[in-house]
N, C-alpha and C positions, 0 to 999 in steps of 0.2 A: 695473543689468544686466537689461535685459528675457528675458523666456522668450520662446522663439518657437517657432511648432511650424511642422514642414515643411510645406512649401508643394504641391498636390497634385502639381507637377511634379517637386518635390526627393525625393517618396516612388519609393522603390524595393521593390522585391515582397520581399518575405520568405515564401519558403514551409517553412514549419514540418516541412512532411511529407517522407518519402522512400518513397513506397508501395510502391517493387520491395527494401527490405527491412524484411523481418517481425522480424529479430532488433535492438534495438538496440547500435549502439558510438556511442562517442564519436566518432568519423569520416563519421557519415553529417548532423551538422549541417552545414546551406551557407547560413550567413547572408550577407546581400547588405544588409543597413544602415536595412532602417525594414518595415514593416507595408503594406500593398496596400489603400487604402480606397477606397471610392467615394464620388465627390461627386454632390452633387445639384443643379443648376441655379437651380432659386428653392426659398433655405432647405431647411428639413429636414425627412425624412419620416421620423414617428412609425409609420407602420403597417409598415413593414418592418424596423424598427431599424435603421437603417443608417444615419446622420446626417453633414452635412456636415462638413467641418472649422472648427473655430473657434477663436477668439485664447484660449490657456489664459488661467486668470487671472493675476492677478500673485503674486509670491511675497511670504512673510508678512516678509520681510526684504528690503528690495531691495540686497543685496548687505554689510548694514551695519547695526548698533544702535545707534540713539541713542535714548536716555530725554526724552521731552518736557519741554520746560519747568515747571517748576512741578510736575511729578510727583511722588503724595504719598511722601514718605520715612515709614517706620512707627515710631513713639517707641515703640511699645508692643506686644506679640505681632500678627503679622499674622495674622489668621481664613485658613485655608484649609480646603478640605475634599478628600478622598479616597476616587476610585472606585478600588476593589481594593484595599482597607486590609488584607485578610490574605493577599494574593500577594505576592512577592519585592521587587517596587519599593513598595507601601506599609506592608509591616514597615520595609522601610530608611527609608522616609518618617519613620514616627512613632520611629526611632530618631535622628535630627536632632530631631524634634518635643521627645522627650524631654529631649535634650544640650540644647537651646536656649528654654528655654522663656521666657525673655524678649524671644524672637523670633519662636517661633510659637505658636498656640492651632489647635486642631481643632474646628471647630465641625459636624461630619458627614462619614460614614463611609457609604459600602456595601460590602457584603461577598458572596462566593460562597453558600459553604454550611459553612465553618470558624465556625461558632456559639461553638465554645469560645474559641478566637482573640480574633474578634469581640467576645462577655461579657469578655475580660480588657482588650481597648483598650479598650471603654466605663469599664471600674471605672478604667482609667489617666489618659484623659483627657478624660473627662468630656464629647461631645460632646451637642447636642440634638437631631440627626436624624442616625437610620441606615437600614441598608435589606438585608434580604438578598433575593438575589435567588428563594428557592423561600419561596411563602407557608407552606407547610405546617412551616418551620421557625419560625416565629413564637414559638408556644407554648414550644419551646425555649430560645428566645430570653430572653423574659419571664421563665420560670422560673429561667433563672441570673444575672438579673439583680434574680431577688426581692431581695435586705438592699439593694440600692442605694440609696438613699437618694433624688435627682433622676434621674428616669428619662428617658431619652431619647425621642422622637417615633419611634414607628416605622412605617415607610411599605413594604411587600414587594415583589417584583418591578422592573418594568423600569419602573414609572412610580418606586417610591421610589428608585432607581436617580438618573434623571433629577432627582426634586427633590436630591437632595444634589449631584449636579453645581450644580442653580442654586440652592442655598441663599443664602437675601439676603446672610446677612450675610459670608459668603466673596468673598477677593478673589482667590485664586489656586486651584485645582482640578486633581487632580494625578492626569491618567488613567492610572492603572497595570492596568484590566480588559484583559482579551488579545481579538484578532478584533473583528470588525466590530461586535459587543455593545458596544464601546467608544465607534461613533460616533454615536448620538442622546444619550446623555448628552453629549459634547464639545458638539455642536451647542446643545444647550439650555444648556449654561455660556456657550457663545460668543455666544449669542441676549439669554442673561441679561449680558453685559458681564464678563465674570469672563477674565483671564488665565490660560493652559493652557500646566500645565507637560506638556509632552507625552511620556509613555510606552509607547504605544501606536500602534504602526506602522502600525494602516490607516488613522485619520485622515488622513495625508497620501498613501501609496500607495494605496489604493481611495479616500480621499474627497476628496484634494487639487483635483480641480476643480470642488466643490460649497462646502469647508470655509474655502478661503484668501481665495472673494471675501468670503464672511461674517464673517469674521474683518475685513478691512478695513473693511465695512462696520460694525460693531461697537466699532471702535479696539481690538480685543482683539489682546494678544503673545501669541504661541505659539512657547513658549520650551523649546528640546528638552532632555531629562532622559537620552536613552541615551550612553552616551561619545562616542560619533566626533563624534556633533553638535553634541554640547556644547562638543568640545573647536574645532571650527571655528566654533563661536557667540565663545565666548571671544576668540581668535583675530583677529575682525572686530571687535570693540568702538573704536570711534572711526578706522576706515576711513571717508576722505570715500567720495561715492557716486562709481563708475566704477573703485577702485582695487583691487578682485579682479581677478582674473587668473585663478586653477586654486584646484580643492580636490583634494587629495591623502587618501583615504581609506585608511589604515593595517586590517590584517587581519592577523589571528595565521596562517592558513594551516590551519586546522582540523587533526584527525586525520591527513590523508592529504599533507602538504605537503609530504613525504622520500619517498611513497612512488611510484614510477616507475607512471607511466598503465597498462602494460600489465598492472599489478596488482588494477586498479581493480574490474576484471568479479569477481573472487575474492571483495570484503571483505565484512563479515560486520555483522549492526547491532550486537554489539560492539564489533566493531573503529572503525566512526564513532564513538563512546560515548567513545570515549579522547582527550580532549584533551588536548596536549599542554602547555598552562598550568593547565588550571583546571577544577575541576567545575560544571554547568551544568545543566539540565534536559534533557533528550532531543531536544525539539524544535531548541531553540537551539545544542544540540551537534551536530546532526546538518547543519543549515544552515550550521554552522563547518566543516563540515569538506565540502559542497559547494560551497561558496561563495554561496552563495543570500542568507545575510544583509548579504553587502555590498553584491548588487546589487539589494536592495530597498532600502538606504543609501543607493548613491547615488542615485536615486528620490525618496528623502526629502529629500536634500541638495539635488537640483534645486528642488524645491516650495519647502524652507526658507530657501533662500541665491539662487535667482532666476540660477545658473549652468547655463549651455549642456552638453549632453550629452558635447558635444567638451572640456569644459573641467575635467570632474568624471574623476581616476583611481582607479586601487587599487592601492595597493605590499603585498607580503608582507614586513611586518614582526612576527619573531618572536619578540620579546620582549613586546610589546605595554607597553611603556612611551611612545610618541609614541602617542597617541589619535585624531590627524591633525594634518593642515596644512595652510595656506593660502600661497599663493604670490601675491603683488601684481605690479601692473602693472610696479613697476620691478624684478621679479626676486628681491625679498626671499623668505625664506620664514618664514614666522610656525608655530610648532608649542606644543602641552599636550603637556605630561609629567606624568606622577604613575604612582605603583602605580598600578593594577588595583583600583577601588572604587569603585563604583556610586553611593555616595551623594554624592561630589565634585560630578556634576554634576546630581543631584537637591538638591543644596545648591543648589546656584547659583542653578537654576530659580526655590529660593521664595526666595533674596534679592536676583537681578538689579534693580538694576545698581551696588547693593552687593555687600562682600566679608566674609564672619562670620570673626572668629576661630576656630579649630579649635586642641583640644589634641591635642599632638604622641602622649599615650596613644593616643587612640583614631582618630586621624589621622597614623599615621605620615610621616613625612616624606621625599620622597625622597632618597637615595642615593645620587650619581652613581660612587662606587666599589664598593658591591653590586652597579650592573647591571652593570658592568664594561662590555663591548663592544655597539652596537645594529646590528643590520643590516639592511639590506633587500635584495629580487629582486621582480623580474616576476612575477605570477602566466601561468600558465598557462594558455591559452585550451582548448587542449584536455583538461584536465585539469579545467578549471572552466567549463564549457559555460555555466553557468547565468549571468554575466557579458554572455556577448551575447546570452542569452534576455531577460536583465534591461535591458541598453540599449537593444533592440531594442522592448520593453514601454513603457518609457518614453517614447521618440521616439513611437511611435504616442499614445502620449496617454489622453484619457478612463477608460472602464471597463477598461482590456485590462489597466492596473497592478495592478488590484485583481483579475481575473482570475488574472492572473500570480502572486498573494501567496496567494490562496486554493486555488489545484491546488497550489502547494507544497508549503503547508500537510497540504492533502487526499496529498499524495504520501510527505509524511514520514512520516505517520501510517500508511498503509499499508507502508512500509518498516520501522517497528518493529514492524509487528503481524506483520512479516513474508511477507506477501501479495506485494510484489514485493522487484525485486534493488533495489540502490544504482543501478547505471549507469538503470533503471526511474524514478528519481525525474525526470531530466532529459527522458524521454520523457515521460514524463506531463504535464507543464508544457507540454512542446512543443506535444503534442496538442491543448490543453485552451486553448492560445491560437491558436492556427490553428483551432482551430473555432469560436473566438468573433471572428475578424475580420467574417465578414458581418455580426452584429450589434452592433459595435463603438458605442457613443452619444460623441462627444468631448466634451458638454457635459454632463453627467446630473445627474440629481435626486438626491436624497439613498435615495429610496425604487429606481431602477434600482443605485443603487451596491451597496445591499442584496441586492437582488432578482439582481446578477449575481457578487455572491459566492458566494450559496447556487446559482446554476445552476454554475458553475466545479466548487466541492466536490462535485455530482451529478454530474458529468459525467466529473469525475475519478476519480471511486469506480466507477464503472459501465466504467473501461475493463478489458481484456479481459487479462489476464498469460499466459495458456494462448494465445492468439491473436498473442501477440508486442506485445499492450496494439493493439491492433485497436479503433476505438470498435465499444462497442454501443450499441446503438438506443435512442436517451436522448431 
């Protein structure tokens, strides 16, 4: 299933703005279905950023997994290593590491600034290179690692970062670092031949058209580790090529999925805090409950699985037991079911396209008379703006994805600091991509993907909430 991107004639204007109102609602979006770019006649011109359109690349899946022939099968622990060993997905990591240790070994670790964390996974598993990311913690480091006996290499910052992404002797590398910090070390695992289990969302939303041709050039799999896409990776596993049809991406409906639109200008960044499955960090609950995280999903789902804009949905399923589904050409629909646990498909990641035993202790089993009834509904387009912000980002292509993920970002953040309202987040996104269409690149570098995350986030920050979020003069 190839990616295609519109054609300059099949682009229809998207304007973002509505200048004659300063206050935002949810009624003043008027999406009309792609991005307004300018083409340039011969090739592209670098001095005005504005670039012509070109063939995305291909996706790291063309619609289907199959394991190469002769592909080694591991007798013995497989070496991986772990960027963000003491955030949420590589604690989970090294608790599979731990349960399985005759199936995986650690051979290098980077870490934030959790030093103590960090000092206790070295004494657990012994790795030979780690890395935090502030030098000055160093000494720390060292010091609570004085009685250890084999002391690990240590390497600080964003270069020891990088070498433990490409440590020789690792064959799978499992980016759980958050934000665009995340994508030179991917890049250098994927440079270095190493399979990516992938945890980290701007790899393929900001850097998906710099990441997936290297990736094929490299023969590296990039093998997704967050549920929905695991559970449509799973899903495809011995699909001939051409027999996708739809991916159905499942969503709990955040906070706000009972509560009537007209409510929405009122809520409180409590009241987004309250999920109603599960507890979660701030950022991620807050996106649950805009809807923002599905439609950077399905973003990822296009890059990952190589399906058409038109062919990727999102049903409100509130149980959150289906994780997604895929629906084939003759109409079947294939779906993953399990509880709600994060390491199911960070398991997967390090043993595709093998399957580990798991005890039913510590892997419970599902249930199908505990969940009792599953349902789904429609989401809400007005209710969840951020869906055709999010489609409309994708269609256009290049930098605007990663634009789009980083005013999010940059929007949420100001929404718990409490600086704007809830309905404020969806404008701020709006804004922040409608002023980056002039300088849209479809094809960029690894260093513009960078370079226009961090203008997004400044741009976002700088708008005006007294002014009715009016840009200022950035």
């Amino acid at each position: 299933m190839a990616l295609n991107m519109l054609s300059p004639t099949e682009i229809k204007t998207l304007s973002f703005l509505d200048s004659s109102k300063s206050n935002y609602s949810l009624n003043h979006l008027k999406f009309q279905g792609g991005f307004a770019l300018k083409k340039k006649e011969n090739g592209c011109t670098a001095a005005n950023r504005v670039l012509c359109l070109a063939q995305p690349p291909p996706p790291a899946w063309p619609g289907r997994a199959v394991p190469e022939p002769g592909r080694k099968s591991w007798d013995g622990p497989k070496p991986i290593s772990i960027v963000g060993s003491t955030g949420s997905i590589g604690t989970q990591t090294l608790d599979i590491v731990a349960e399985n240790p005759d199936k995986f070994k650690v051979v290098a670790l980077a870490a934030g600034s959790n030093v103590t964390l960090l000092a206790d996974q070295i004494k657990t598993f012994k790795p030979q290179l780690v890395s935090v990311r502030d030098e000055s913690l160093v000494g720390e480091l060292k010091e609570a690692l004085a009685d250890v006996e084999d002391k690990p290499e240590i390497i600080p910052g964003e270069q020891g970062i990088i070498e433990v992404a490409r440590h020789p002797d690792a064959v799978t590398v499992v980016t759980g670092i958050v934000g665009c910090a995340g994508l030179k070390p991917t890049v250098a695992a994927i440079e270095a031949g190493k399979d990516i289990a992938l945890a980290n969302k701007e790899t393929l939303i900001a850097g998906g058209p710099f990441v997936l041709p290297l990736a094929h050039k490299h023969n590296v799999k990039i093998l997704p580790a967050d549920s929905e896409h695991s559970a449509i990776f799973q899903c495809i596993q011995g699909l001939p090529e051409g027999a996708l049809r739809r991916i159905i991406l499942t969503a709990s409906g955040g906070a706000f999925r009972d509560l009537p639109v007209d409510k929405l200008k009122d809520v409180k960044v409590a009241d987004a805090l309250k999920h109603p499955n599960w507890n979660m960090g701030k950022k991620i609950t807050v996106d649950s409950a805009t809807l923002f995280n599905k439609g950077l999903e399905v973003i990822e789902a296009h890059y990952l699985f190589g399906a058409e804009y038109d062919d990727i949905e999102i049903v409100i399923h509130p149980q959150s037991i289906i994780h997604s589904m895929i629906e084939t050409q003759d109409s079947s629909v294939l779906a993953q079911l399990g509880w709600p646990d994060m390491r199911l498909p960070i398991l997967y990641t390090l043993s595709w396209p093998d399957r580990i035993y798991c005890s039913e202790i510590t892997w419970p089993r599902l249930n199908f008379c505990k969940v009792g009834s599953l349902t789904f509904k429609i989401p809400d387009n007005v209710k969840y703006p951020s869906m055709d912000l999010a489609y409309a980002a994708g269609r256009a292509g290049g930098t605007m994805t990663g634009v789009l993920s980083a005013a999010n970002e940059k929007a949420v953040e100001m929404f718990i600091n409490e600086q704007i309202g809830y309905l404020d987040i969806f404008r701020v996104v709006e804004l922040t991509c409608d002023k980056h269409r002039a300088e849209l690149v479809a094809s960029p570098s690894l260093e513009e993907i960078i370079h226009y995350d961090l203008w997004a986030r400044d741009y976002a920050a700088n708008l005006q909430p007294s002014a009715g979020l009016s840009p200022a003069l950035v």
